[in-house]
C-alpha positions in Angstrom: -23.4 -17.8 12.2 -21.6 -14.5 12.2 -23.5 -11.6 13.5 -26.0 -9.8 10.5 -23.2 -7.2 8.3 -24.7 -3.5 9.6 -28.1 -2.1 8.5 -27.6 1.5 10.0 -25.3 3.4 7.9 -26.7 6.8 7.3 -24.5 8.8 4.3 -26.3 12.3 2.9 -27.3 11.5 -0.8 -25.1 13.5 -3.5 -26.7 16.9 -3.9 -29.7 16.6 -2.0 -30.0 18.1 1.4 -32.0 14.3 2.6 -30.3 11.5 3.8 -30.6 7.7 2.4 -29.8 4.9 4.1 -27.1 2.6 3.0 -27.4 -1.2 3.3 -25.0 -3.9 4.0 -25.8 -7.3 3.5 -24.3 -10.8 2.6 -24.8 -10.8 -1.3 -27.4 -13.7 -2.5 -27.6 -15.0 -6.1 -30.2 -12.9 -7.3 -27.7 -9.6 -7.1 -24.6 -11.0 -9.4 -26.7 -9.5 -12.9 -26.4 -6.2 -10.5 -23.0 -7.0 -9.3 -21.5 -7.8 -12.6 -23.2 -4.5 -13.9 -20.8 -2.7 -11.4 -18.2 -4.6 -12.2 -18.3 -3.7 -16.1 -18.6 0.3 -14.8 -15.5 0.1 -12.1 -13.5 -1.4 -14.5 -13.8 -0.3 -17.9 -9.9 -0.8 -18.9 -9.8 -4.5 -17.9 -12.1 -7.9 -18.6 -14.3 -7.7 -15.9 -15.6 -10.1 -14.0 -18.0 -12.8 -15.2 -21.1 -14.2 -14.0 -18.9 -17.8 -13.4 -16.3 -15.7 -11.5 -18.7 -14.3 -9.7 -21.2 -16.8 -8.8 -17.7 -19.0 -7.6 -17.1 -16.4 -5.0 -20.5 -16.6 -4.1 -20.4 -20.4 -3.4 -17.2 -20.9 -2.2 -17.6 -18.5 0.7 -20.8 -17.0 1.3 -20.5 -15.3 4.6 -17.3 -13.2 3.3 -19.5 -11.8 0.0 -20.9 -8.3 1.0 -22.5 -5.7 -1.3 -23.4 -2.3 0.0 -27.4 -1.1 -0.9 -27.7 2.4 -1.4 -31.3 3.8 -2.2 -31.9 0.3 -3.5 -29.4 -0.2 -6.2 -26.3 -2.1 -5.4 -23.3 0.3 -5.0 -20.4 -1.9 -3.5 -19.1 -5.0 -3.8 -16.6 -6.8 -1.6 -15.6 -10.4 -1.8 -13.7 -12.3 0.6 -12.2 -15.7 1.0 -10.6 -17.8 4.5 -6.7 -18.8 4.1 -3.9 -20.6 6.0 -1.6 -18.1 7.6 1.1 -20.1 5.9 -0.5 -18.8 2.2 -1.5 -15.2 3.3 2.0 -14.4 4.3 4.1 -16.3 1.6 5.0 -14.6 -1.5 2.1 -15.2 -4.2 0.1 -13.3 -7.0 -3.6 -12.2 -6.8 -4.8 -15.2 -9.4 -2.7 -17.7 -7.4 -4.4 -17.0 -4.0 -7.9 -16.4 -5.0 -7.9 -19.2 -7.8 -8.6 -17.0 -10.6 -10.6 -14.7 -9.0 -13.6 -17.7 -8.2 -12.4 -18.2 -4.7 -11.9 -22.1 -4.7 -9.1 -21.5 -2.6 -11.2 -20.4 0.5 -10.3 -22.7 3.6 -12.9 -23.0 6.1 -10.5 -23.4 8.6 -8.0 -20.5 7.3 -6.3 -18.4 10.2 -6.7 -15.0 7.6 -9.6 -13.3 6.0 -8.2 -12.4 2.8 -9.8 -9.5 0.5 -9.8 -10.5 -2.7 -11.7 -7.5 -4.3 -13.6 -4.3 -3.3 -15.0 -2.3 -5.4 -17.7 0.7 -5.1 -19.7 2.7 -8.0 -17.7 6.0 -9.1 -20.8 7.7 -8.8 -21.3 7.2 -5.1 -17.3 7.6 -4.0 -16.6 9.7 -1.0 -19.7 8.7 0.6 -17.3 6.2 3.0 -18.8 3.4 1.6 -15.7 1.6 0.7 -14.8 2.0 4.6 -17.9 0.3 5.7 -17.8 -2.6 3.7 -14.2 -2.7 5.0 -15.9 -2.7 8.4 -17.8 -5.4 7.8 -15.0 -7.6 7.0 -13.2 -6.4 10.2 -16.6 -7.6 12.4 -16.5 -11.3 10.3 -12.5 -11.6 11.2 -13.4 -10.7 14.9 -16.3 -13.0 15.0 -14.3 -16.0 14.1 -11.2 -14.8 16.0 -9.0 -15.1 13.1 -5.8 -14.0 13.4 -5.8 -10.7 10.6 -7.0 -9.7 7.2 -4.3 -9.4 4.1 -5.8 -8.3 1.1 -4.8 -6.9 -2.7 -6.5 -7.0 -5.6 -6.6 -5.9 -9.7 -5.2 -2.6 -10.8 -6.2 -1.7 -13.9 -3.1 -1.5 -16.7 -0.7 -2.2 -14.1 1.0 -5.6 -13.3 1.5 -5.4 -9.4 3.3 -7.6 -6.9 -0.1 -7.9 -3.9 0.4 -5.6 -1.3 -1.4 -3.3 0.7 -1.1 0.7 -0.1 2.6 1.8 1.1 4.2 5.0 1.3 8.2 4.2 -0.7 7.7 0.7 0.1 7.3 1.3 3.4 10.3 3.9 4.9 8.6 7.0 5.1 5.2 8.8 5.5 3.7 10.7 3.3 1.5 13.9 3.4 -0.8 14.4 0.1 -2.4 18.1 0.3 -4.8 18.8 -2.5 -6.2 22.8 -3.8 -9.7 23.1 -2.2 -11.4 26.7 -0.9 -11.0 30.0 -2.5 -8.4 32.7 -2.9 -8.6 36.3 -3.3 -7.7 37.0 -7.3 -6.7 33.4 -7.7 -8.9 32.8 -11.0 -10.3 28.8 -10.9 -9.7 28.2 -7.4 -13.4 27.6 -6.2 -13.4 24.9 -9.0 -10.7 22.2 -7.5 -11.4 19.4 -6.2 -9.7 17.2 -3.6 -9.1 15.2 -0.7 -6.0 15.5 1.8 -4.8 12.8 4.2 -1.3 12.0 6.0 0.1 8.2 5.0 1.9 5.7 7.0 3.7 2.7 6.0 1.6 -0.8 6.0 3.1 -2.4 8.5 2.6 -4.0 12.6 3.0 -0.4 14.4 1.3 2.0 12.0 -2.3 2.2 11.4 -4.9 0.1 9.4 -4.2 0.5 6.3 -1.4 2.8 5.9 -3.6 6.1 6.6 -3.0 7.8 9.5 -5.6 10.3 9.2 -7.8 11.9 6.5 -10.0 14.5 5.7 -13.7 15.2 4.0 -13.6 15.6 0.1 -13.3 18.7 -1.2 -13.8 20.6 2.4 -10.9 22.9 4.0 -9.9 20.7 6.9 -7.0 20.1 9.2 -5.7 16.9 9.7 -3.5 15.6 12.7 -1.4 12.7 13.6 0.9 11.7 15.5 4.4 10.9 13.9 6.8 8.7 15.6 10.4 8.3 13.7 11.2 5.5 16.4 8.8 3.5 13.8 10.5 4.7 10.8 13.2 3.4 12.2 11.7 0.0 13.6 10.2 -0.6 10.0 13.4 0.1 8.2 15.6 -2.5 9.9 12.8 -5.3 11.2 9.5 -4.5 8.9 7.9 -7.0 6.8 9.5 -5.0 3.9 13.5 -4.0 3.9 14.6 -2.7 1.1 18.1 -2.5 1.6 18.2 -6.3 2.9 15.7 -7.2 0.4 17.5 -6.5 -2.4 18.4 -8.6 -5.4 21.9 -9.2 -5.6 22.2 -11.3 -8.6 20.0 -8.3 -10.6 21.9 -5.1 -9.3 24.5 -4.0 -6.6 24.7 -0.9 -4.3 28.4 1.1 -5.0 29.0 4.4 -3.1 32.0 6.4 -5.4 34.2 8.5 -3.1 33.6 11.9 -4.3 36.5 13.7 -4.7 37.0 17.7 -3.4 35.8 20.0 -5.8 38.7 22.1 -6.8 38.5 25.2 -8.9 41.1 25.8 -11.3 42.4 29.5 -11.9 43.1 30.0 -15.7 46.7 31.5 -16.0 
């Protein structure tokens, strides 16, 4: 058996100067009334989840179920399933790979961990907790030696091919800045709210994820990282996504037009 998910995440509790502890554990059949709770909350534009769905992920793979206890009331969810290497890395749509969503296509013997869903209570964002359930799958793929985790997932009002978060489909990083801190006569100021970070494209030589770096929510921070164009470059003409190459000749075509020297003509 894999080793037991974490049980010494400390997080401060939302406006309290205490600390609570936050709790991961394998879910257990007694938390999907709780988990399908959440699930109604997280996703209020879209059918959520039901108890079937959920109960399927549970059985089909119970080692990769995780939910994240927070001052005992369950604030994260993350469900995972075991593929082929040959599935994970062919083209394919979230209902397709995960069977619906009840995870009956989980193969003990799968070469990839694939995430499924993740999902954490809006109350309780920006306490990291999304990152530690992430961690948890990370220890589960190490454990078994597997060799990576894809994942994607349900976007609410949005019909998506499944891919990980990239920056222009992968060609360029991108540097998101929000307002936060005050300014002298700048009215409103001390009432933003935001998070900055510095995005990478998904890909082999970037990092997890796509995000280079990031910063604390809503605190004036500098972030660094280091920026190589040798893997722009690298991703652009040997990535796992090439636009150019990738393109769809039977739906559009590339022309480039000549332009022809502007010339300015004198009224007589």
């Amino acid at each position: 058996m894999p080793p037991s998910p974490s049980l010494d995440y400390e997080i401060p509790m939302k406006n309290k100067s205490t600390k609570a502890n936050l709790i991961l554990r394998n879910a257990t059949p007694a938390d999907l009334i709780e988990i399908l709770a959440l699930s109604e909350k997280v996703y209020p534009d879209i059918p959520p989840y039901s108890i079937d769905v959920l109960r399927g992920q549970l059985n089909n793979y119970p080692e990769g179920q995780f939910v994240a206890v927070y001052d005992k009331k369950i604030v994260g969810y993350c469900a995972t399933i075991r593929v082929s290497e040959e599935v994970a890395l062919a083209p394919h749509n979230w209902c397709q790979i995960t069977g619906g969503g009840y995870g009956s296509t989980h193969l003990a013997t799968g070469e990839y961990l694939y995430g499924m869903e993740i999902f954490v209570d809006p109350d309780y964002r920006g306490l990291r907790i999304g990152e530690c359930l992430y961690s948890e799958r990370k220890k589960l793929c190490r454990y078994y030696r597997l060799k990576g985790i894809v994942f994607g997932g349900r976007m609410p009002l949005l019909k998506k091919r499944l891919k990980q978060v990239e920056t222009v489909e992968n060609q360029c990083s991108v540097v998101m800045s929000g307002n936060v801190g005050n300014l002298p006569r700048v009215h409103n100021m001390d009432i933003q709210y935001a998070q900055s970070c510095i995005l990478t494209p998904c890909d082999f030589y970037f990092a997890r994820v796509g995000i280079a770096a990031d910063t604390t929510p809503n605190v004036e921070t500098v972030a660094f990282a280091d920026l190589r164009l040798e893997y722009i470059n690298r991703a652009r003409h040997s990535g796992t996504v090439m636009n150019l190459k990738d393109r769809r000749h039977d739906l559009y075509s590339v022309v480039w037009h000549k332009k022809e020297p502007l010339t300015r003509k004198i009224p007589k």
